[in-house]
C-alpha positions as CSV (number, residue, x, y, z in Angstrom):
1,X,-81.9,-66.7,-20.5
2,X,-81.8,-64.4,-23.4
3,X,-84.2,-61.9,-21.5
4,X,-81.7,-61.6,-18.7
5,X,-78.5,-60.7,-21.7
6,X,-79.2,-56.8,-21.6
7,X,-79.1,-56.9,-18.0
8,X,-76.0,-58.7,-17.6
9,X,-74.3,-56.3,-20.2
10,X,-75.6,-53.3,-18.1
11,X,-73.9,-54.4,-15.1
12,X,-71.2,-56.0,-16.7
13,X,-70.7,-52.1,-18.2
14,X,-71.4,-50.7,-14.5
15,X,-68.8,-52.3,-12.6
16,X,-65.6,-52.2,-15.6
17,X,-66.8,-48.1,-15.4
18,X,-66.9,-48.5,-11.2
19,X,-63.6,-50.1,-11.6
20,X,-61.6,-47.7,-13.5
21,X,-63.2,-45.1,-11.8
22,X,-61.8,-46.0,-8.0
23,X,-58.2,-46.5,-9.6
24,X,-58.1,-42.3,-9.6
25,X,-58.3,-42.2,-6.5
26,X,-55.9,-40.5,-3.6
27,X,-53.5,-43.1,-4.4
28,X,-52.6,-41.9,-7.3
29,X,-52.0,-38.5,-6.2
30,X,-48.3,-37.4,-6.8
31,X,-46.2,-34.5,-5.9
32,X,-45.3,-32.0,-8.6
33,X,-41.6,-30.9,-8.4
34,X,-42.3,-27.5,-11.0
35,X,-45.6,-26.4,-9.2
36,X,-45.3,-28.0,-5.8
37,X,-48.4,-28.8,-5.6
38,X,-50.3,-32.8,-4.9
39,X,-52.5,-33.4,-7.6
40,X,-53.8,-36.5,-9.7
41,X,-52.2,-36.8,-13.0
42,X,-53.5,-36.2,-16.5
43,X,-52.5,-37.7,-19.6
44,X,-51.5,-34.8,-21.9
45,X,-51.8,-34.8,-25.9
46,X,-49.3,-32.4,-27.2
47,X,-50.8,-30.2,-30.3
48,X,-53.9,-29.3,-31.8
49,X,-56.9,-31.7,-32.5
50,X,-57.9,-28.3,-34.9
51,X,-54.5,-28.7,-36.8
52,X,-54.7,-32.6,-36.5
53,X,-58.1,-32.0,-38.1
54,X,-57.3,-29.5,-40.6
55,X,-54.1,-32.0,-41.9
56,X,-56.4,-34.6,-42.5
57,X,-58.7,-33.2,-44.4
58,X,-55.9,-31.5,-47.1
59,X,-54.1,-35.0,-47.5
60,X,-54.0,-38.2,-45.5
61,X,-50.0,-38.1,-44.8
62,X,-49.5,-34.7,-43.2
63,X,-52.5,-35.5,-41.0
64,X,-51.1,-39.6,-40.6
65,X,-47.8,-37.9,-39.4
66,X,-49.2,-35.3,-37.3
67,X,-51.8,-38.0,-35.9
68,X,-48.7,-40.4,-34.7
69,X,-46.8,-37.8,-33.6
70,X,-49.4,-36.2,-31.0
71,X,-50.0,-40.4,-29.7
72,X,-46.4,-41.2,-29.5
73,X,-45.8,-37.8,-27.8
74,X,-48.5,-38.2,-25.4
75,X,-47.6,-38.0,-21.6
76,X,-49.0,-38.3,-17.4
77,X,-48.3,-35.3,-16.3
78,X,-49.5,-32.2,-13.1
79,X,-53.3,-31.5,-13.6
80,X,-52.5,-28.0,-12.6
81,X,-49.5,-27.1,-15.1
82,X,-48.9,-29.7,-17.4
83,X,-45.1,-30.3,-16.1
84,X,-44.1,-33.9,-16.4
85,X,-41.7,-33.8,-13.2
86,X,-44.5,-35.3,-10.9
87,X,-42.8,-38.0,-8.1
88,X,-44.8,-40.1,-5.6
89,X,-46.3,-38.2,-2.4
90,X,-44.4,-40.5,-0.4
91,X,-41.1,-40.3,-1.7
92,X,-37.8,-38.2,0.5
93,X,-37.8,-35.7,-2.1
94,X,-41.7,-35.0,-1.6
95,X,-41.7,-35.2,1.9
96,X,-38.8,-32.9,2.5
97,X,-40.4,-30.2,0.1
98,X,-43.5,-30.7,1.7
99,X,-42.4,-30.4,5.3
100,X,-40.5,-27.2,4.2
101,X,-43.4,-25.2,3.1
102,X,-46.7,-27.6,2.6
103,X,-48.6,-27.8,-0.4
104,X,-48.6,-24.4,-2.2
């Protein structure tokens, strides 16, 4: 039984990866209102990991504050331009801007 325990792991590893792999997938594709265009979102860090790093190593509160702030200001947002304003491909505001002039 033991012998088959790396095994298991590896495909126990395999399929959680497969999983959250297939969730990005053209479902998840929305329509963004500042570009136009359909793309997958992106979660997007505001700041500087350099700064973040730099903080830390002077003193531990600057970088502790910096280190929050840049998690609790974290957001899913275009691929493309970073805007926040994305909305569902299927929604009337979507399909009215992309029956006016398609995906730019």
């Amino acid at each position: 039984m033991s012998s088959f325990l790396p095994l298991i792991i590896i495909i126990l590893i395999i399929s959680i990866w497969l999983a959250r792999r297939s969730k990005k997938s053209a479902a998840n594709e929305l329509y963004c209102q500042n570009c136009g265009r359909i793309s997958i979102p992106k979660k997007i860090t505001k700041g500087s990991f350099w700064i973040e790093l730099v903080l830390w190593l002077c003193l531990i509160v600057p970088g502790f504050i910096y280190s929050i702030w840049r998690l609790t200001s974290r957001y899913t947002g275009c691929s493309l331009c970073t805007s926040a304003n994305m909305i569902p491909v299927d929604s009337p505001k979507a399909r009215r801007e992309l029956s006016r002039g398609g995906e730019k």
